[in-house]
N, C-alpha and C positions, 0 to 999 in steps of 0.2 A: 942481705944474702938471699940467693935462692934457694928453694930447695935439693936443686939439681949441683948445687956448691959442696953440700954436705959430704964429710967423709963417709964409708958406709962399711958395715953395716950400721943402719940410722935407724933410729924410733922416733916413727914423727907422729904430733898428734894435732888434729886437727880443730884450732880451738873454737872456730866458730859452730860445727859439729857439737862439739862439750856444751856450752853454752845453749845450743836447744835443747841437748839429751836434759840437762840441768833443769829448766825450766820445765818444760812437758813432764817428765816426775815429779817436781815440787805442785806445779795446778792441779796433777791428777792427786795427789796424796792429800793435800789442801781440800781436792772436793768431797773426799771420803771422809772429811770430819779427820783425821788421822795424821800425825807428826811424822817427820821425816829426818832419819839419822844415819845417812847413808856409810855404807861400811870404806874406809881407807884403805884396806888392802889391796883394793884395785886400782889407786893414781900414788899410793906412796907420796901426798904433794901437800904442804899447807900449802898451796899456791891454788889449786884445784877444790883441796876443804875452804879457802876462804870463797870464793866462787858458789859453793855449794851454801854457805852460811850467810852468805847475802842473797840470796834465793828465797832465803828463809828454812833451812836446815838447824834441826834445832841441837846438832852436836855433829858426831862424829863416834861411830865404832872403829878399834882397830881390831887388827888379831896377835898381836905380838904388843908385848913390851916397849921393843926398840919403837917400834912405831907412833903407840902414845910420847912417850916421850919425844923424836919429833916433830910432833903434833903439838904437845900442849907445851915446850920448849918456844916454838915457834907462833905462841900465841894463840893457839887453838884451844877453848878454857871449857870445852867438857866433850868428855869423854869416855865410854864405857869400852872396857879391855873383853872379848870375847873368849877370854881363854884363861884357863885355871892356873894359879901360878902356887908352886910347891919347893918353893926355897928361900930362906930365911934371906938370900940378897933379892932376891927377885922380887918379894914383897916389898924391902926394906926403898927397893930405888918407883913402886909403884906410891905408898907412903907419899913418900919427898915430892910425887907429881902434888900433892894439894896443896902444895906452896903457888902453884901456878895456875889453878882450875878446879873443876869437876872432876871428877874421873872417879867413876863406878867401877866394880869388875863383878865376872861371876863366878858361883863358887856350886857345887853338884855334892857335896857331899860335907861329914863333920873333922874329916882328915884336914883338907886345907883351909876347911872353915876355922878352923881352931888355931892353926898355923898364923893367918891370916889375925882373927881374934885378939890373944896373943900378942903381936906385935904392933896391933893398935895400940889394947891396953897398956902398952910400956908408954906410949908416946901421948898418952891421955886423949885418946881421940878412938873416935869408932868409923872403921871403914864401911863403904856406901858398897853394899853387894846385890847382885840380880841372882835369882836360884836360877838355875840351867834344867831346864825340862827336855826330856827326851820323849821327839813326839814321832819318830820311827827312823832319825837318818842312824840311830845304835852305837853311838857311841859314847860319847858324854851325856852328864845328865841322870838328875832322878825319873823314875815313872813318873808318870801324869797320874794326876787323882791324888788319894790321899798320900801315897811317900813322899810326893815333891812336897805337898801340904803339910804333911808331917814335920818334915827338912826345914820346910820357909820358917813355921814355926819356932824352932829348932833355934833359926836365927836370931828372930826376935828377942830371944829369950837369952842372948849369948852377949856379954859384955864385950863392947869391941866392934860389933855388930852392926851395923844398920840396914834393918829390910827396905830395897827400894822398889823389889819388883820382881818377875819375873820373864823368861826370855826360853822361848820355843822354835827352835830352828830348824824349819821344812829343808833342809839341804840337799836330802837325796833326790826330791823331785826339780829342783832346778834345771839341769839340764839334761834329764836323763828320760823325759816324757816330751815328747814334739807337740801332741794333741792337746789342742789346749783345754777340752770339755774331758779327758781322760785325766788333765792335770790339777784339773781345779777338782773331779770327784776326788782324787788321791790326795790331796792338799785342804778338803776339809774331813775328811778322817783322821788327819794330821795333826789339824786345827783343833779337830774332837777333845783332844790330849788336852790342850790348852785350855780350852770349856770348863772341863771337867777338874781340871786344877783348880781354878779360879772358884768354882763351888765347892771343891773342898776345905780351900780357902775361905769362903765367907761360911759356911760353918761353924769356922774358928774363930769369926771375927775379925781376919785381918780382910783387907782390901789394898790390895798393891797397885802404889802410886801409877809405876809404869808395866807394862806389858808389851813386850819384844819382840817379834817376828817378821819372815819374808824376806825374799830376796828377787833378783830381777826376776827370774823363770812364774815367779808367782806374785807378783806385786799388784797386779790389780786382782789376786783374787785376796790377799793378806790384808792390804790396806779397807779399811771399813767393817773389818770380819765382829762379830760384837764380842765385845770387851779388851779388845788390840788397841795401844793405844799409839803404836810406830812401830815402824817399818824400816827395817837397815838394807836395801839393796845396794850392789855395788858393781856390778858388770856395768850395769847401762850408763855407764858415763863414758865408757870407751865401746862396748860391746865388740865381739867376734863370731869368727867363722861358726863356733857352735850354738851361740847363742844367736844368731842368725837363723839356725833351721828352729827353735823356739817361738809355734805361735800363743800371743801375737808380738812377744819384745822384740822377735827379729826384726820386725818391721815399725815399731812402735819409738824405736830409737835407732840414730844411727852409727857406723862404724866411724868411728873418728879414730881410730888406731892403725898403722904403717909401719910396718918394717921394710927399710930399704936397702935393695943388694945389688952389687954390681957384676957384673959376666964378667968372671976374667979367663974364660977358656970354653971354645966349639972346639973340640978333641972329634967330633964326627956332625954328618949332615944333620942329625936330630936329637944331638945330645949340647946343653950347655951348663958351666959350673959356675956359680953364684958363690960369693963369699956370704953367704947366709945357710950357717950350717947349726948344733947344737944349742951353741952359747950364743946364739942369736935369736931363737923361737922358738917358744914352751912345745915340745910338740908330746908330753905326758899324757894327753888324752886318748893317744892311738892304743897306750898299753890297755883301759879302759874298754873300749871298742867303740868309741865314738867317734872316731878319728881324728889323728891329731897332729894334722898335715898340713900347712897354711898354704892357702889358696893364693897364686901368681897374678897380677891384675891384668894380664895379658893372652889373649885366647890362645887354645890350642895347645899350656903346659900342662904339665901335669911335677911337681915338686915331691923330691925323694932325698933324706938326708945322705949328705956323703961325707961325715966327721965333724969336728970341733968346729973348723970354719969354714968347713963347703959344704953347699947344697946343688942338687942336679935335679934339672930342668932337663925332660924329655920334650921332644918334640910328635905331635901328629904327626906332623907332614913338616918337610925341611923349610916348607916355606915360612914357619910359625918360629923358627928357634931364633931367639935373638943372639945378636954378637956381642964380641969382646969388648968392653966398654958401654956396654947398655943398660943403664935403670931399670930394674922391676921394683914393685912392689907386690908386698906380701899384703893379706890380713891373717894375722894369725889364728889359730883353731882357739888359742884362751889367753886374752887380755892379762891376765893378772898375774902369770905365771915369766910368760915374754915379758910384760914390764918389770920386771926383779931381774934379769939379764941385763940390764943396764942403768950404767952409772947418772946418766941424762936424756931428756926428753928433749925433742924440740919441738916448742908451738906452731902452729904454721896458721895463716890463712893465705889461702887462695897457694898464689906457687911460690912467695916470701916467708924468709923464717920472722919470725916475730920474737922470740925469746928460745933461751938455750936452759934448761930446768931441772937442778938437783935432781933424783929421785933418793929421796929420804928415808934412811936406814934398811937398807935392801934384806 
């Protein structure tokens, strides 16, 4: 099939694209001395983690539940969960994943720690946990320095327990600094936190196996940083419009992500309507102020939502609007948000579909 077959609105992805983004992170993270466990929330895909673990990726973060489990369901056998989990089923079905693999999660505080705890000890086993350090994005997470060291502690000492590590996520500066010498000062003050843990940590005596941080927006400043010992980025396997004005990832990897729509109405000289509206492409970065608009592959538009399934294409000049029954493609302003908007992906090279592809627990 071609691509130009597709019904639409379509998400195509372009797999020989993936495939360098994949590689060019795995060498550069390889040269930093530094592991690579790129985060899932961006492709939703064992099809894409396995690609990524033949690379040489030495796991897989998710940020949801649903996610690990179709991840390590699917044979993807470690796994660390990014996210706190505070229900006695939510635990219980995170548990049941070490029937199939690895799988760490993290925990910030002695509330779900003990939750967590708890429900190990019923089942004679001790869950594998990462403490969650708050190294300025403010939200989850102990302080850096001694409370996280306190807390990690904390762990050690809790039946149920296993200290694996810790994990500091620079998140606010991802894509919210363009500079990349303004991003990397703001990203080891960030780091700072981290440092500083890890010596209030060996104070104590502990030494944590692993240490967690980075993301695309800062990956070559995270990877190498001393005492980091991986990296979980996840944009740059598909990257976007935003992460596009991001130097240097913008250019460091490239956009292998597509949303495609079709004109089904020039209602005027310089107006046309696309069935690529809401439930077609993340456009939540506009609320933000970073804009969150996806860019037309066609000169001269300019893209404005116009409801659930239409989008409007203005035109400069009448000579630029395209007609009824004509192909655009989008890139959207944020990969990750547009790929949860759809039930399947399609692989592509060149102008052939290659495969039609789950995306796995939306």
């Amino acid at each position: 099939m071609k691509i130009d077959e597709l019904p639409t609105p379509a998400l195509i992805i372009d797999l020989d694209a993936v495939e360098r983004n994949i590689t060019k992170m795995q060498e550069f993270v390889r040269s930093r001395g530094c592991n690579l466990r790129p985060h899932a929330k961006s492709h939703k895909s064992p099809f894409i983690a396995r690609k990524q673990l033949k690379a040489g990726a030495i796991g897989q973060c998710c940020q949801t539940l649903l996610e690990a489990e179709a991840l390590m369901l699917a044979g993807i056998e470690n796994v660390l969960l990014t996210h706190n989990l505070a229900s006695p089923g939510s635990i219980d079905r995170l548990l049941n994943l070490r029937k199939n693999g690895e799988i760490m999660v993290i925990i910030d505080g002695p509330e779900n720690g003990e939750m967590l705890a708890k429900a190990a000890r019923h089942r004679g086993m001790a869950a594998d946990v990462i403490v969650e350090v708050d190294i300025g994005i403010n939200k989850a997470g102990q302080q850096p320095g001694e409370p996280a060291a306190k807390f990690a502690r904390w762990v050690t000492q809790t039946e149920g327990l296993r200290l694996r590590g810790i994990m500091g996520y620079e998140g606010h500066l991802q894509i919210s600094t363009p500079s990349f010498e303004e991003r990397k000062a703001k990203a080891q003050v960030a780091l700072g936190g981290v440092t500083r843990t890890l010596s209030a940590l060996s104070g104590m005596g502990i030494v944590p196996e692993i240490v967690t941080c980075g993301g695309t927006g800062t990956y070559n400043i995270t990877a190498g940083y001393p005492g980091i010992t991986e990296i979980q980025p996840g944009s740059y396997i598909y990257m976007d419009r935003r992460y596009g004005e991001i130097a240097p990832a913008g250019t460091d990897f490239e956009k292998a992500m597509n949303v495609i729509g079709t004109v089904v109405s020039t209602a005027t000289p310089t107006r046309a309507v696309t069935d690529v509206g809401w439930k077609a492409v993340g456009i939540e970065y506009e609320g933000l102020g970073f804009g969150g608009m996806p860019t037309p592959l066609l000169p001269g538009l300019k893209y404005t939502p116009g409801g659930d399934e239409h989008g409007v294409l203005t035109a400069e000049d009448p000579k630029y609007r395209p007609s009824v029954g004509d192909r655009v493609r989008f890139i959207p302003a944020h990969c990750d948000t547009t790929l949860n908007l759809y039930g399947t992906f399609y692989g592509v090279r060149g102008d052939r579909v290659e495969l039609a592809c789950p995306v796995a627990r939306r």
